[in-house]
N, C-alpha and C positions, 0 to 999 in steps of 0.2 A: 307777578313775575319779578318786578323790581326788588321787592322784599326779597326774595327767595333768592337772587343775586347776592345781594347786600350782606345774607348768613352765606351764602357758600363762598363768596368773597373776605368774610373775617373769619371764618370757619375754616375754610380752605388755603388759597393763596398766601395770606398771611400770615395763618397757623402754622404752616407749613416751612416757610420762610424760615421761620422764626427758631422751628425743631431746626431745622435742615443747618441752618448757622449752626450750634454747638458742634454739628456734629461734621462740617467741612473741612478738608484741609487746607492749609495755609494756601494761599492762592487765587486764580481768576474765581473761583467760582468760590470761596468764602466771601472776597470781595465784591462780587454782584449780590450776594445776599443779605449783603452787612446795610445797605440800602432799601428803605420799603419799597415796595409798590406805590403806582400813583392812588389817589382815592377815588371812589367811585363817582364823588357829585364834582369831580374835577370836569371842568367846562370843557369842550373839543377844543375853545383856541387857547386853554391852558393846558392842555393834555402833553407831554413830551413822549412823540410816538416814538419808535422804529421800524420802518417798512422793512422784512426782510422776506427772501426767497432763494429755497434750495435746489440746486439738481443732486439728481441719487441715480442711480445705477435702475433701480426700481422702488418697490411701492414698503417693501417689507425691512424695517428700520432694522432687524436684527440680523440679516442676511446680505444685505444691499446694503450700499455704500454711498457716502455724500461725495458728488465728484466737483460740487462751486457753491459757495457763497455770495450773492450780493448782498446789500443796505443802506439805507440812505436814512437819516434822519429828518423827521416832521415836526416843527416847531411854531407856533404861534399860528397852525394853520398852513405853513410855507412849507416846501422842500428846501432843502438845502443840498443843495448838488455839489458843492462844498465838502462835504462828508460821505461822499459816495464811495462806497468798497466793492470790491470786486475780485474771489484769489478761487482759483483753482485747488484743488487737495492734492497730493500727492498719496496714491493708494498703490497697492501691488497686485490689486485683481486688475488681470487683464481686461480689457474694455470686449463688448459685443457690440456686431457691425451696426446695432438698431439703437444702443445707446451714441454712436456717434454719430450715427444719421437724425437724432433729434435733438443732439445737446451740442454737437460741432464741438465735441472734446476731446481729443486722439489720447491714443495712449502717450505718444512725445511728449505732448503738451501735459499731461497730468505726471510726468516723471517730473518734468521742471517743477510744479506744486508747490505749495508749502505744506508742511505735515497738519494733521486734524488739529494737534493740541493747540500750537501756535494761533489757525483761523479759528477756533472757537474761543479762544483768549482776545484774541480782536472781537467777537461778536460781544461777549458776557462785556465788555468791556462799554462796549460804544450800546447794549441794550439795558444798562446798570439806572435804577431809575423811570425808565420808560415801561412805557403799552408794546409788545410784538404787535405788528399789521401783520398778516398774510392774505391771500388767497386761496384757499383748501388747507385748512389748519390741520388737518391729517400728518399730512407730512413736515412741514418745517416741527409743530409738536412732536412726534413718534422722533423724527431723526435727531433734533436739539438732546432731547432726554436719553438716547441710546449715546448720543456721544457724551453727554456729562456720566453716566454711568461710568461707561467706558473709560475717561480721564481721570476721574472724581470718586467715582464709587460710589456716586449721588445722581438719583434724580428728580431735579425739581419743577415744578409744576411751573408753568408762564403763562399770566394773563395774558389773552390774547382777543385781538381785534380781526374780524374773518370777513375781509369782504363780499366772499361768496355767501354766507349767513346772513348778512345785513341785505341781500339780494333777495335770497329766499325767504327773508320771515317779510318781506316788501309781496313778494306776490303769493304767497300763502294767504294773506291779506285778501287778495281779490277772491279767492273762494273759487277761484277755476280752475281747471286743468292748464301745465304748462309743460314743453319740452326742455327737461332740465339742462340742454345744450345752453339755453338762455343764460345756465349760472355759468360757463365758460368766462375767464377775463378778454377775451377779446370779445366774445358777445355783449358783454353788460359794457362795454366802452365804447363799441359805438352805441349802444341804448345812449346813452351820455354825450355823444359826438364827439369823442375823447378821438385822437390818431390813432393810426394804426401803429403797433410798436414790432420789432423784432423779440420774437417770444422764445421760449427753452433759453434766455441766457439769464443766468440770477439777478444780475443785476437793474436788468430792463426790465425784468415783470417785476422787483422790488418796485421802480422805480414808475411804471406803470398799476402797480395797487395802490400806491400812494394815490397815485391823478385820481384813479375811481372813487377811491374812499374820498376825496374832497367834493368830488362830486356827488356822490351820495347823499353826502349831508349839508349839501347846500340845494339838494334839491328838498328837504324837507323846509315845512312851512318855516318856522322859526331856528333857524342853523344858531343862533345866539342862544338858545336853551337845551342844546346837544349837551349832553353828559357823556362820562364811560358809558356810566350801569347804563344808556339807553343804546351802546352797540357792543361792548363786551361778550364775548362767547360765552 
C-alpha cells in the first residue's frame, strides 16, 4: 500500500502540480503551486499541516454553495490558535430555513461576507506548503476544486489527511461489523475523551479535527515513526 502511495504521490499530486503551474494564472493559486508539496517520509512532527473545514449549502459542489471557511494551522504537532480564520462567504442564493437551522448562518449575516475569491485567496495562501486535514474529505475536496475552477479555470488535486479514514482503515482492522455513526467527529472524540465541541461552525470542527488527528496518532504504538504515506488519503 505504501508503494502504491508513493507512485500515485509522484505520479499524481506532484505531476500534477507541476502541469497545473505552466498553465496558472498570475495569482493565489499560481502562487500555492509554485510550492511543492510536503514529502511522503515527512515525520508527523515535521509535517506542516492545515486543519480545514467547510459549510455549503449541501452536498453537490457544483450546485450548492460554500457559505464559511474555518482553519487553523498544525505545526511541530501543536495547534496554533494564533492562526485561526474564520469568514463567512457572501453568496446571492438565498439561504433554506434547514441550512440555517444547522449552520446558524442567516442570509444578514452572509450579505455582510466576504466574496469566494478573496476567502479562497486567504486559504491557498495560509495551505501553500502544507498537508489539508479534514474530516469527510468529500466535501472540503469537491468544493476547494469547484471554487479554483471557478476563480482559476483550474483544478488542482490536494493531498489530503482524512480523519474519518484514519478512523476507518483503524476498525476495518478488527475484521467486524461496525456502525459507521462511529466514524461521525463527535463519535470518534469522545472514543479519545476529546470535549465536546460546538459543531456546523467551520472553524470549531477545523479546530476539533486537528485535536482528533493528534489523538489518533498518539494513540499508535510509536507516534515518533508516524509519516504522511502512513495517514495520507
Amino acid at each position: 500500500m505504501v508503494i502504491n502511495k508513493l507512485i500515485h504521490y509522484i505520479a499524481g499530486y506532484e505531476a500534477k502540480r507541476k502541469r497545473l503551474l505552466k498553465k496558472a494564472p498570475e495569482g493565489p493559486l499560481k502562487n500555492f503551486l509554485t510550492v511543492p508539496f510536503p514529502d511522503l517520509d515527512t515525520p508527523i512532527h515535521d509535517l506542516p499541516i492545515l486543519a480545514v473545514d467547510f459549510e455549503t449549502t449541501g452536498l453537490n459542489a457544483k450546485v450548492d454553495k460554500l457559505l464559511s471557511v474555518g482553519f487553523v494551522t498544525m505545526e511541530k504537532e501543536q495547534i496554533k490558535l494564533n492562526s485561526c480564520y474564520h469568514q463567512i462567504i457572501k453568496t446571492t442564493t438565498k439561504l433554506e430555513e434547514s441550512n440555517v437551522i444547522i449552520h446558524q448562518i442567516t442570509d444578514d449575516q452572509k450579505e455582510l461576507g466576504q466574496p469566494l475569491a478573496l476567502v479562497i485567496q486567504k486559504l491557498l495562501q495560509a495551505l501553500t506548503g502544507k498537508v489539508m486535514l479534514v474530516h469527510f474529505a468529500r466535501i472540503e475536496r469537491q468544493f476547494l476544486k469547484q471554487a479554483c475552477l471557478e476563480l482559476y479555470g483550474l483544478a488542482p488535486d490536494f493531498p489530503i489527511i482524512d480523519t474519518l479514514v484514519i478512523a476507518k482503515r483503524q476498525l476495518d482492522k478488527r475484521d467486524v461489523s461496525y456502525d459507521p455513526s462511529e466514524l461521525r467527529l463527535s463519535k470518534l472524540r469522545q472514543k479519545y475523551q476529546l470535549p465536546d465541541h460546538h459543531g456546523h461552525n467551520a472553524l470549531n470542527d477545523a479546530i476539533a479535527t486537528a485535536e482528533l488527528l493528534l489523538a489518533q496518532v498518539h494513540n499508535k504504538v510509536k507516534t515518533e515513526n508516524v509519516q504522511l504515506k502512513d495517514i495520507i488519503l
